[in-house]
N, C-alpha and C positions, 0 to 999 in steps of 0.2 A: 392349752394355754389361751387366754382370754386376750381377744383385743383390744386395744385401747382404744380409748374417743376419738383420739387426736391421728392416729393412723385409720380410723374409719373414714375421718372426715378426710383424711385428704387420698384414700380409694375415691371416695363419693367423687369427689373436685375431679379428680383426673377421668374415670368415667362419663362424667357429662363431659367435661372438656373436650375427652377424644370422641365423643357422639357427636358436640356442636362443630368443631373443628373438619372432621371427615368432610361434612358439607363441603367445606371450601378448599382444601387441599387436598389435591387427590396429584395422579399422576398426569395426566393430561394437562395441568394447573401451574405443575410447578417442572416437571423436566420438557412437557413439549410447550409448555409457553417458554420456557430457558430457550430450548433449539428452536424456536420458532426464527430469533434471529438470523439464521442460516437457510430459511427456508425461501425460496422464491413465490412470489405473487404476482398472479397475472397483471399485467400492463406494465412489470417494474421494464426500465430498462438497462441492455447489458452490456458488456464491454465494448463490444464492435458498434453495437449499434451506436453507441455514445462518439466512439473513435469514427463512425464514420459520419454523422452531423458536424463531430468538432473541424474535420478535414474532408468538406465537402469536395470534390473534383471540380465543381465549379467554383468553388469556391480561391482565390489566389491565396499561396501559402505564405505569402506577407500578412493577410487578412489573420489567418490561422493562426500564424505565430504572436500577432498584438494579441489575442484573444488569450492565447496559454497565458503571457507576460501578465494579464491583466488580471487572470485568473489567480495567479499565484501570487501575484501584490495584494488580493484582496485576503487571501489566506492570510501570509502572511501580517498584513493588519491587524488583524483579527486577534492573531495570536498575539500581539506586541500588546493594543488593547487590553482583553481579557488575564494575559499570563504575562505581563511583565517582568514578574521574578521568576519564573519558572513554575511547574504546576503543583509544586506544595508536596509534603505525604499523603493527604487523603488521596488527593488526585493522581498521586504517582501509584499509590495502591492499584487506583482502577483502569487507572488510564496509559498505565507504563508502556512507553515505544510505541503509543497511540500515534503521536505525532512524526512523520516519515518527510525526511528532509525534502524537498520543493528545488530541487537544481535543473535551472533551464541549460539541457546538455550543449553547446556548444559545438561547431563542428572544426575538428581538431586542422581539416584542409579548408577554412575558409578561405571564399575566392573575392578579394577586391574587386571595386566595380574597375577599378582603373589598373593594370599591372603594365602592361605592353602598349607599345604605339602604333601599335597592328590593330587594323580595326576591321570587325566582320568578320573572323578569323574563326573557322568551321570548328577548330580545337578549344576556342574559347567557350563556342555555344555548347560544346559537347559538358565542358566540364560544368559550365552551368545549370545545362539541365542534372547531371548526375548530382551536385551541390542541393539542388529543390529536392529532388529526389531524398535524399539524404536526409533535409530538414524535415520531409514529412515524416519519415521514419522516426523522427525525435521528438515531433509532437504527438506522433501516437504512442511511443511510449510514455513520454512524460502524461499524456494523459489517462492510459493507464494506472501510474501510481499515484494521481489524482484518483482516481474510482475506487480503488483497491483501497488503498489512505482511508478514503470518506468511508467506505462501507466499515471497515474496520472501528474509526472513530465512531458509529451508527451499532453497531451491533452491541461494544464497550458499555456505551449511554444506556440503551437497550435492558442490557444486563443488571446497569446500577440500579436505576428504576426498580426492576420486579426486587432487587434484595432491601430498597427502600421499604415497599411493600413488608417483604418477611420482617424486617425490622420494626416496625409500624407494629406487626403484631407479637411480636416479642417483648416489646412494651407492656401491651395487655397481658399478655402470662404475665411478667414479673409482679405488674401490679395485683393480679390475681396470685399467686404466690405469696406475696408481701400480706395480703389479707390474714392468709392462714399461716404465715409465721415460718413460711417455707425460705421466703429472701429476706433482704435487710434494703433502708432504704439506699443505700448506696446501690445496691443493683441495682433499683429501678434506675440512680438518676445513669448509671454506666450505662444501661442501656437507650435513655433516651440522647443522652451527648452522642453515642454511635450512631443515632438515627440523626438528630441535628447536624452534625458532620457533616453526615454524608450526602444529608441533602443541602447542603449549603455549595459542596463542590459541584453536585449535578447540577445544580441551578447554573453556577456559574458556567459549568461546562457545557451546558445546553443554549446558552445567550451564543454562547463564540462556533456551535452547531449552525446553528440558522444562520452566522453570517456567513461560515462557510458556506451553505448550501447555495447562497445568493451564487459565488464563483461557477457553481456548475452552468450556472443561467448565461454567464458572462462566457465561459468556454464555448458553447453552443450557438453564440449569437443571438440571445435570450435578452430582453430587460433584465436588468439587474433586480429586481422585486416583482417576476413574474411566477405564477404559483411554481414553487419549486417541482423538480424531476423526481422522481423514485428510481435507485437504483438496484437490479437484483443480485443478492449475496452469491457469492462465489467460491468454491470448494477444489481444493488442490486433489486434482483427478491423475496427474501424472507421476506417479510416485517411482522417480528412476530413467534410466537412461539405457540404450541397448548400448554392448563394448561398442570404445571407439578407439583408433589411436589419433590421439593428441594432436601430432603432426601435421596427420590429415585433416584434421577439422581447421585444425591455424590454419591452413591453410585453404581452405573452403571458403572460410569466414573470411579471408584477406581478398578471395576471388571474386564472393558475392558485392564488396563494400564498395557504394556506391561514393565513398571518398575517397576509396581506394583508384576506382576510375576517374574520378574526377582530377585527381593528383595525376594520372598518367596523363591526360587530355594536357593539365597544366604542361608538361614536360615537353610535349608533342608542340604546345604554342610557344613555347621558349626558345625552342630549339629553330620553330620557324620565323622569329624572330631574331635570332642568331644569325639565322640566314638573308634573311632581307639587313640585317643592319652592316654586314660584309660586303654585300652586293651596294648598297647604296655608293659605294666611292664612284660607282659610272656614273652617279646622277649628282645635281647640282648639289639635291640635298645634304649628300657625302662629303663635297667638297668643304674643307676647313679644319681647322685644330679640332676641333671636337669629335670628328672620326673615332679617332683611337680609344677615348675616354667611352665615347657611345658601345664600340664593339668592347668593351672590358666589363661595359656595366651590362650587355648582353648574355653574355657567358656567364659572368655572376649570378644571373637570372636563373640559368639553367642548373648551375652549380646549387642554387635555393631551391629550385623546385624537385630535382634527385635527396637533397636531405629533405625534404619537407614530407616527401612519399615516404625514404628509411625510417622517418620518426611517427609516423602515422602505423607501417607495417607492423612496425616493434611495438604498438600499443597495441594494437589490434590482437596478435600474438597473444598478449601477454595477457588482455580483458577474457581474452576465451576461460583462459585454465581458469582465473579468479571467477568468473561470473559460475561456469559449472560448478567447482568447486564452494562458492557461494550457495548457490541453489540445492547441491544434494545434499550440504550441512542443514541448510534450513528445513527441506524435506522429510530429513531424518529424524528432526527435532520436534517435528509434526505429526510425524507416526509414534511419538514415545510418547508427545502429550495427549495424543487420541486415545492410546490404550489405556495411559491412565484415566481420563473420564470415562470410556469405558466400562473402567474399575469403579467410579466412585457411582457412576449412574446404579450397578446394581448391585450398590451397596445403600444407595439414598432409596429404588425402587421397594428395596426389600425392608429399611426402615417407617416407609411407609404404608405399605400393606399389614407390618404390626401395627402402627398406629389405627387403621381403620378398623381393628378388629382389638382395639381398647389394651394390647399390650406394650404399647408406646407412648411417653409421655408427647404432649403437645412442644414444649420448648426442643425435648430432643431433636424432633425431625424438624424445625426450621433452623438448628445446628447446621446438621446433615445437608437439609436444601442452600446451604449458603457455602458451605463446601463446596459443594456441584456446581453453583454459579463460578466459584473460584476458579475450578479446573476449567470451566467452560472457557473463561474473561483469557485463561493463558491459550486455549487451545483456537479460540476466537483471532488470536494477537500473532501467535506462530502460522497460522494460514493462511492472513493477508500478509505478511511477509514472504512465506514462501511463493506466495503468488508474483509477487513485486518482482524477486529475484529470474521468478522464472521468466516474467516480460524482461527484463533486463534481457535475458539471457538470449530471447528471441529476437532482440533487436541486434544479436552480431552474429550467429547461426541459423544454420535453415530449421521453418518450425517440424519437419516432418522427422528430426533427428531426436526432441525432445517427446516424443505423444505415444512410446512404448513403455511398460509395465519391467525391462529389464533393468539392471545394474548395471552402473557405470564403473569404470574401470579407469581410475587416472593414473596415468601410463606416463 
């Protein structure tokens, strides 16, 4: 059976195509510049190191806390600016649960500067310090989901870019296609409206990049337009938990909380404020109708600061279950989407090895490579989430309960 012209010519096209092509996409090109996002580079820096400039020891943790406030008004700017309505379909494609809400934790035992008329009061200073204590623990975490966030929104950006690129060249096949009567012009124009799209949202999405990146400058003590930081990407390494019972951990987490001491310190100065404001009827100061009302509004004190600790213990409780159980959902959801890129890497690895060897069309494998970025962009988005959950988690249990390879057990 003789073949025809017109399937000569288009062997001939896809031959030189996959010769000129191999040049530039190979495996190194398109899956490890994809996972390059995840790789680390020397001088980036990383979480601690970042947590430990943002909450210098020398530094007072008044200083530290205007620094997060500042940090996360400039985020948030940012976002009002760039996204006022929200970030659209393109962006919600690439950028979905990119953006990780910015809540400055609050501590549930705040201590007035003023409560008591005891002054110097050894119970005051205790729960003070335990109060500081307490806050620093809250900007290190919140600064964590600061680094976590940003890397995550960095890897996202990362990703668009290189499918820009394949896009870019998917172009040139349709047009070369379109030559020989392979496409129609509406392919070509579908594919350049996907490539204008997309880079319409990255551009956008990259303006409101750089001003976050400014916030890191501002976290750290930094000019606000000082050459930004590099920070190095991060990989959820703890997949699991050894058994625990439940109980026990509430109840660890309630022992370690330094609001938790702080609330007992309160109750200790209430109490001795109770007692000094009984005692006073020997001294002048006692003397008068306002005794009575004084020691009422004493006891009240005490009565507020016994619920103020039941209402902190019962949250406390109660964040352990949801944060664990938060974190090995997320975990889980991390090990399903890793197996699938797994999947697709040597499924795109093996589309490409035909291509290099002429029995793969050029348009097929940047298909294929745009899948791969796909699985990547979810499996990129579920790992700084599990990461986030898991600092959550460490900021109300001990970390040496979370850093085993076992299965948790919620009981």
């Amino acid at each position: 059976m003789k073949i025809s012209k017109i399937k000569l010519l288009i062997f001939s096209f896809l031959l030189i195509a996959n010769t000129t092509f191999a040049k530039d996409i190979k495996i190194s090109e398109i899956v490890n510049k994809a996972e390059s996002v995840m790789k680390v580079v020397p001088g980036q820096m990383d979480l601690e190191t970042l947590q430990s400039i943002s909450l210098n020891d020398n530094t007072d943790v008044q200083i530290s806390y205007e620094r997060l406030v500042q940090a996360q008004k400039q985020i948030a700017q940012a976002r009002a600016e760039y996204f006022p309505y929200g970030v659209g379909t393109i962006l919600g494609l690439y950028f979905t649960n990119a953006f990780s809400p910015l809540i400055l934790i609050e501590l549930v035992s705040s201590l007035p500067s003023k409560i008591f008329t005891v002054q110097k009061n050894k119970h005051l200073r205790t729960a003070q310090k335990h109060t500081l204590r307490a806050v620093r623990e809250n900007i290190k975490n919140q600064t964590a989901l600061i680094y976590y966030s940003f890397l995550k929104q960095e890897a996202l950006l990362k990703l668009a870019q290189i499918e820009l690129n394949l896009l870019k060249q998917q172009i040139e096949v349709k047009n070369e296609e379109l030559s020989l009567g392979l496409a129609t012009e509406t392919d070509v124009a579908n594919s350049e409206l996907n490539f204008y799209t997309l880079n319409e949202a990255v551009l956008k999405y990259k303006s409101f990049y750089l001003e976050e990146r400014k916030a890191l400058n501002i976290l750290i003590g930094r000019r606000m337009n000082a050459k930004p930081i590099d920070l190095a990407p991060a990989r959820v390494t703890d997949h699991g938990f050894s058994v625990v019972d439940m109980s026990g951990l509430e109840s660890m987490a309630v022992e370690r909380s330094h609001e938790i001491k702080a609330a007992n310190a309160m109750i200790r100065a209430s109490k001795s404020n109770r007692r000094a404001t009984k005692w006073s009827i020997i001294s002048f100061s006692g003397i008068g109708f306002g005794y009575i009302s004084r020691v009422k509004k004493s006891q009240s004190q005490v009565r507020e600061a016994y619920l103020r600790r039941e209402l902190l213990e019962n949250t406390i409780r109660t964040s352990v279950y949801t944060k664990i159980s938060n974190y090995k959902n997320f975990v889980e959801i991390y090990e399903l989407d890793s197996h699938l890129y797994d999947g697709t890497k040597v499924m795109v690895t093996g589309d490409i090895n035909e291509f290099s060897v002429g029995q793969r069309a050029k348009g097929s494998v940047l298909k294929s490579a745009r899948l791969l970025l796909k699985d990547l962009r979810v499996l990129v988005r579920t790992n700084y989430d599990a990461l986030i959950k898991q600092s959550d988690l460490k900021r109300t249990i001990p970390v040496e309960l979370i850093t085993n390879n076992n299965v948790i057990e919620l009981k």
